[in-house]
C-alpha positions as a Python dict, from the first residue, in 0.01 Angstrom:
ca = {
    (1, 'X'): (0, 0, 0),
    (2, 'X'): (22, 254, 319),
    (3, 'X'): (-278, 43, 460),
    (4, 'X'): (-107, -226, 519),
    (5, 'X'): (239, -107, 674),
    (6, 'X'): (574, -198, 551),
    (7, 'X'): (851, -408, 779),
    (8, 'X'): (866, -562, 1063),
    (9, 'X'): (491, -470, 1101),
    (10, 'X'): (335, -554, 759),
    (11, 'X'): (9, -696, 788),
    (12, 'X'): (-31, -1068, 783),
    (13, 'X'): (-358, -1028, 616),
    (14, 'X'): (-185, -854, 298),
    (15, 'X'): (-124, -1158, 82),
    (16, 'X'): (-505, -1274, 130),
    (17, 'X'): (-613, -913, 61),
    (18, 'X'): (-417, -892, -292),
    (19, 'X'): (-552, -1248, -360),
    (20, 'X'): (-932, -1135, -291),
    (21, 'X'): (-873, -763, -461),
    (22, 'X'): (-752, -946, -761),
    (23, 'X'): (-1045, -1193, -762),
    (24, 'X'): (-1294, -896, -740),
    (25, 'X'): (-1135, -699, -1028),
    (26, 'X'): (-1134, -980, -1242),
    (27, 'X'): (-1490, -1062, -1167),
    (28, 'X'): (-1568, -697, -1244),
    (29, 'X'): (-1446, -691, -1564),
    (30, 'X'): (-1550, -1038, -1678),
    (31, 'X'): (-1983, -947, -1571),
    (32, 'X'): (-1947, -634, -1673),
    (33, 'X'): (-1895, -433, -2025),
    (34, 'X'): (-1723, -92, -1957),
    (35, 'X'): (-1800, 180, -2195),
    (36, 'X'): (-1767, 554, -2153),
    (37, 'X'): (-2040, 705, -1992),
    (38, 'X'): (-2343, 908, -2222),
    (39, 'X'): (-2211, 1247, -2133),
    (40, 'X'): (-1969, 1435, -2378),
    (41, 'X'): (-1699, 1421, -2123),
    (42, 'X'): (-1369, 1416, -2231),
    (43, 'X'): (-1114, 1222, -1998),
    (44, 'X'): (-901, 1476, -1792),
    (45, 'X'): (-563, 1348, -1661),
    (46, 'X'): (-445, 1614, -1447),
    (47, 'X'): (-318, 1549, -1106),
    (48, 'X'): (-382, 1696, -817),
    (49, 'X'): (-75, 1620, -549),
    (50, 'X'): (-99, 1627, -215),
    (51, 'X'): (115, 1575, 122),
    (52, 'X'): (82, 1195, 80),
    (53, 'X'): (-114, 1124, -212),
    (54, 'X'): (-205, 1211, -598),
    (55, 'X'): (-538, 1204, -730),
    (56, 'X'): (-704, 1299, -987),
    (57, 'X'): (-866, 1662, -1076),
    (58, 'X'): (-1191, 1493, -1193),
    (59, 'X'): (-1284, 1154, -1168),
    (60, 'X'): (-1261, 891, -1421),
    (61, 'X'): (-1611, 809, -1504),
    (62, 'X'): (-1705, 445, -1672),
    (63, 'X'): (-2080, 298, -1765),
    (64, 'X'): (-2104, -90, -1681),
    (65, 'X'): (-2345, -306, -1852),
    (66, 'X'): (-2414, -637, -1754),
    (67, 'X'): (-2299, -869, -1999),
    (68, 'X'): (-2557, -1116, -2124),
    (69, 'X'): (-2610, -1505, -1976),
    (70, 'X'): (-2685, -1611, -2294),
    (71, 'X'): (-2384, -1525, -2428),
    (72, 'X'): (-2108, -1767, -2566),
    (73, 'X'): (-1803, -1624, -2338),
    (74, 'X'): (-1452, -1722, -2325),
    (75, 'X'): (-1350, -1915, -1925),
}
């Protein structure tokens, strides 16, 4: 959450930034049907650290297909 400060100085914005992050996520995984992608890739979860940060060595790769409108689909 480094973007956003910490403090006296947070960022007033932050709570309607977590609200709209969560909304998108959630909208994400409701259109969308994640399956691994076509490639025989197996997932790697080594880190790579740095000053500030950690990320992964490779990235986590995902295949989204849209989910049908037809569909019966739980609200």
């Amino acid at each position: 959450m480094m973007p956003f400060g910490a403090g006296r100085r947070v960022c007033p914005g932050l709570a309607a930034a977590m609200l709209h992050l969560e909304y998108f996520v959630g909208n994400l995984v409701r259109e969308f049907e994640w399956c691994e992608p076509d490639r025989d890739e197996e997932v790697d979860l080594a880190e790579f650290r740095g000053f500030f940060f950690t990320i992964m060595n490779r990235q986590l790769r995902a295949r989204l297909v849209p989910r049908g409108r037809g569909s019966a689909r739980s609200t």
